[in-house]
C-alpha positions in Angstrom: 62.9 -52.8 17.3 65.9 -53.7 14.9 65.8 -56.8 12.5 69.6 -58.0 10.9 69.9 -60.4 8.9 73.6 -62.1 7.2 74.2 -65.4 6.1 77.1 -67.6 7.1 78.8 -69.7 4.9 79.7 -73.1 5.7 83.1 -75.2 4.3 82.1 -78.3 2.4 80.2 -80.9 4.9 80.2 -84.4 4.8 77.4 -87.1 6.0 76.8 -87.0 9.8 79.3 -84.2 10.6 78.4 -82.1 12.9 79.5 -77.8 13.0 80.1 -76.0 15.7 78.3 -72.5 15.0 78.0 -70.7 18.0 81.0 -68.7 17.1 79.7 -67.8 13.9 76.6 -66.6 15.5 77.8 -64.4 18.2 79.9 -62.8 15.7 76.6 -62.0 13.6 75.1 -60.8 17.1 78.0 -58.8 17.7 77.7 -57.1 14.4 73.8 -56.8 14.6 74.7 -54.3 17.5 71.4 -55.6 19.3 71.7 -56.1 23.2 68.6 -57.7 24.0 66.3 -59.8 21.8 66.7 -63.0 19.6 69.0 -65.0 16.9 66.7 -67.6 14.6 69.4 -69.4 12.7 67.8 -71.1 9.5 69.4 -73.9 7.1 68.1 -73.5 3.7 67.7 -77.1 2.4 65.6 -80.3 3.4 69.3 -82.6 5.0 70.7 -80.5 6.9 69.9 -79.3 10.9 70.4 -77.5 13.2 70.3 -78.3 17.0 72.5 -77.8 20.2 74.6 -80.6 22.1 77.9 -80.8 24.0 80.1 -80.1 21.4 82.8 -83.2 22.7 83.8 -85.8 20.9 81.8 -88.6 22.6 79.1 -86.8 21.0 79.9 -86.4 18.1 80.3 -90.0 17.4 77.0 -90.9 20.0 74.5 -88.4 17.4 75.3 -90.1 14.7 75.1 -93.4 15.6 71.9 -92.9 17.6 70.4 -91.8 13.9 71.4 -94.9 12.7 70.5 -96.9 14.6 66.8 -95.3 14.8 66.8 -94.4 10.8 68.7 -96.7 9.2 70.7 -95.1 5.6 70.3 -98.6 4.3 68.2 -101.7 6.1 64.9 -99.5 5.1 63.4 -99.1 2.1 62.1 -95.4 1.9 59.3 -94.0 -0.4 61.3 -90.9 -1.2 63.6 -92.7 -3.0 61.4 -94.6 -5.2 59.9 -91.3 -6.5 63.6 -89.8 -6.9 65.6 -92.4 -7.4 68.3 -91.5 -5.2 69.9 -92.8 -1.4 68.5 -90.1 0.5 65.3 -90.9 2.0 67.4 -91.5 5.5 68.5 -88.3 5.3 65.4 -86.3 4.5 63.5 -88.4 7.4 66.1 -87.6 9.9 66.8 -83.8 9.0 62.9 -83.4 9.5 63.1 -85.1 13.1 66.0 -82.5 14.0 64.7 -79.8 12.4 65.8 -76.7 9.8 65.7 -73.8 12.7 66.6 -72.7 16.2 65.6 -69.8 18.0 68.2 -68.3 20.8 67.8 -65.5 23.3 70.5 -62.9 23.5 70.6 -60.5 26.4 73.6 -58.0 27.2 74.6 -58.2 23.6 74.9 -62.5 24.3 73.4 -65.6 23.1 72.2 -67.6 26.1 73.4 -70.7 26.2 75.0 -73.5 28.6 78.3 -73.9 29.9 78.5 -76.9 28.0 76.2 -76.1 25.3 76.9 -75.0 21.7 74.8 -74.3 18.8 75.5 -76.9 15.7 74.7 -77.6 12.1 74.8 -81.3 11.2 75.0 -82.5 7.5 72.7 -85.6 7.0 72.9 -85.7 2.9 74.7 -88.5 1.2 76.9 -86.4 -0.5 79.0 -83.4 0.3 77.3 -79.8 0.5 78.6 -76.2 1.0 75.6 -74.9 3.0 74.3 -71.3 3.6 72.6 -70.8 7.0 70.6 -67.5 7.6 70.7 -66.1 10.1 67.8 -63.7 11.2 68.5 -61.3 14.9 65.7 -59.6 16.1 65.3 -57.2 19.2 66.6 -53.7 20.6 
């Protein structure tokens, strides 16, 4: 069993926009040399996550405003940011529902995915980040 692991480095991201990765990661995958096995991708940081969707610009614009209208950035108060005194608890709640990680299969030197489906990193902080995600590829 092989284990590769690279980090990919993201261009500044702004609230609610979401990344198209799955490029990125078959090009790790590719480089990992491993035919059969899996890709975790990772983002380091508590707003930010990572999840798959039809990367199409109905979408794009649907996400976000479901987040809204499900965790508010502003009719809510949020605990988090009495103890920090920031504008983030909206983002930290909703990064946690989405989640830091994804694991995807790869077989015949592939990620498995959808037709339609892509692999994504969505920014949920209230102010611009450059964002490292690891990447950890796993298999034979």
């Amino acid at each position: 069993m092989t284990v590769y692991q690279s980090k990919i480095q993201l261009k500044e991201t702004f609230e609610t926009e979401i990344v198209n990765i799955t490029t990125n990661i078959q090009q790790e995958v590719d480089k990992s040399g491993i035919k059969n096995g899996i890709a975790t991708i990772f983002n380091v940081g508590s707003t930010g996550g990572i999840l798959t969707l039809e990367y199409e610009p109905g979408l794009l614009k649907d996400i976000p405003a479901y987040l809204e209208r499900t965790i508010p950035k502003s009719s809510i108060k949020y605990e988090h940011e009495k103890t920090w005194h920031d504008d983030n608890g909206h983002s930290h709640v909703r990064a946690s529902i989405i989640g830091p990680s994804l694991t995807v299969p790869i077989t015949q030197g592939k990620l498995i995915h959808g037709t339609w489906q892509q692999v994504a990193f969505m920014e949920l902080d209230t102010r611009p980040r450059r964002r490292g995600l690891h990447i950890t590829i796993i298999g034979e």
